[in-house]
N, C-alpha and C positions, 0 to 999 in steps of 0.2 A: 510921665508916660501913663497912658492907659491899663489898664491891668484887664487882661481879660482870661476869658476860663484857660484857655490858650496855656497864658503865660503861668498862670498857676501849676496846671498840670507839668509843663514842661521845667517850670524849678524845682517843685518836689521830687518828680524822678532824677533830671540831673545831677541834684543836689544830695544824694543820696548815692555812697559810693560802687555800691552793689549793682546798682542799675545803670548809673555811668560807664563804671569798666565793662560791664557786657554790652552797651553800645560803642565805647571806642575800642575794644577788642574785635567788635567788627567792621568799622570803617577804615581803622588805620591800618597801612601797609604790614602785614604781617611781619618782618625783620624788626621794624618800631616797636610793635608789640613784644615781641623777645627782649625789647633793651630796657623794656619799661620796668621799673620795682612799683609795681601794685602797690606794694604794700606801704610806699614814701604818698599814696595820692591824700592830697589833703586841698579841703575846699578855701577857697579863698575869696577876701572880699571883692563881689564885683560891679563896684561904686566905683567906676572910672570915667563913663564914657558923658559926657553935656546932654543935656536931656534935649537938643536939636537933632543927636544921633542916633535919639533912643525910642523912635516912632515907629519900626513896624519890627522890633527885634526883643528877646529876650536872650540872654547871655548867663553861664556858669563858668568861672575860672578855676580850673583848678592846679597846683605847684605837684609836682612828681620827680624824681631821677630819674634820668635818663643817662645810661651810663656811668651812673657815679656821679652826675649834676643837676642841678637844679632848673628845669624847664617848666613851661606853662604849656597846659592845653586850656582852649578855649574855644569853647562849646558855644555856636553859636546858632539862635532858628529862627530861621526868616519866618515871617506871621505874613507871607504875601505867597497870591497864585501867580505871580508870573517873578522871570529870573529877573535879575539886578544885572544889567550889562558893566555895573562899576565897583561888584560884588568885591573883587581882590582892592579897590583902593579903600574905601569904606573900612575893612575887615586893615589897610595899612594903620588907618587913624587909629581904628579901637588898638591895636599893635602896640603905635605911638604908646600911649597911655596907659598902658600896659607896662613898657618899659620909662616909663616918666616917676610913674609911681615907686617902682623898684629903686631907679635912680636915686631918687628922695629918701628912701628906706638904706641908701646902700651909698651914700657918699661917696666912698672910696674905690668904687668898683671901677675896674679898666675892661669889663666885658660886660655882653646883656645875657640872658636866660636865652633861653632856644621858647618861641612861641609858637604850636604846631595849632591852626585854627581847625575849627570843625563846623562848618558850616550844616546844617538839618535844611531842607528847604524841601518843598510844596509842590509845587506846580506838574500842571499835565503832561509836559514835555520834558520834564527830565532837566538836569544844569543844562541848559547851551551858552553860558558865559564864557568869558574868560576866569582861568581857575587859578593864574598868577600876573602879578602885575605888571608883566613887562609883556604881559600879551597885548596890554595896553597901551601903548605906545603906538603912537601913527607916526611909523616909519618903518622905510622898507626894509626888506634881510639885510640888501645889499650892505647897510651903512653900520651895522653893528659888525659883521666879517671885515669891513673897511679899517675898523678901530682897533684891530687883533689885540695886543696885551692891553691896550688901554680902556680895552670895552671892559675889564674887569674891576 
């Protein structure tokens, strides 16, 4: 990936826990931030994603409690003026590998982390994406109400 003053700026401060927590103390839903132990955040490495994913994004991970467990936030800023209409699958891949690595790390695990993204992004207009992945899906309401228990 390309480095630019961008990216620079933006890993220094994210990467620095002072300046992190008073940006996700204000993005995240306030109840979150109640559950969160500050004082568990520790930066983590964030050598995951193929460098095919890694063109217009810089990224900070960091491991925290969340209620007594072990979750990831991840910090993520789009380096683009306009939205990503495919912004929630993208952000599923980095996910993936996210939980790939953990796996590898944790053998024996029968659950994943909770991974809360945070997308930073740019543009004139404000997000007008989709902000979860199942906003994605090309199909009507009707057919997920059709699947009752089994749409879960």
């Amino acid at each position: 990936m390309a480095h630019t003053p961008h990216d620079a700026l933006f890993k220094f401060a994210f990467s620095k826990a002072e300046h992190a927590i008073g940006q996700l103390r204000a993005v995240l839903p306030p109840a979150l931030v109640a559950q969160i132990d500050w004082d568990s955040l520790a930066l983590e490495s964030g050598d995951l994603v193929d460098s095919a994913l890694e063109q217009a994004r810089s990224d900070v991970l960091w491991s925290v409690k969340i209620g007594g467990r072990r979750a990831f936030l991840y910090v993520l800023l789009e380096h683009q003026s306009t939205v990503d209409p495919l912004m929630a699958y993208r952000l599923l891949k980095y996910m993936l590998a996210i939980w790939d690595r953990w796996l590898a790390e944790h053998p024996d695990a029968k659950t994943l982390p909770v991974i809360i993204p945070v997308v930073v992004h740019h543009s004139d207009s404000g997000w007008t994406a989709a902000t979860a992945l199942e906003q994605l899906f090309d199909i009507t309401q009707s057919v997920p109400a059709a699947h009752g228990e089994h749409a879960r």
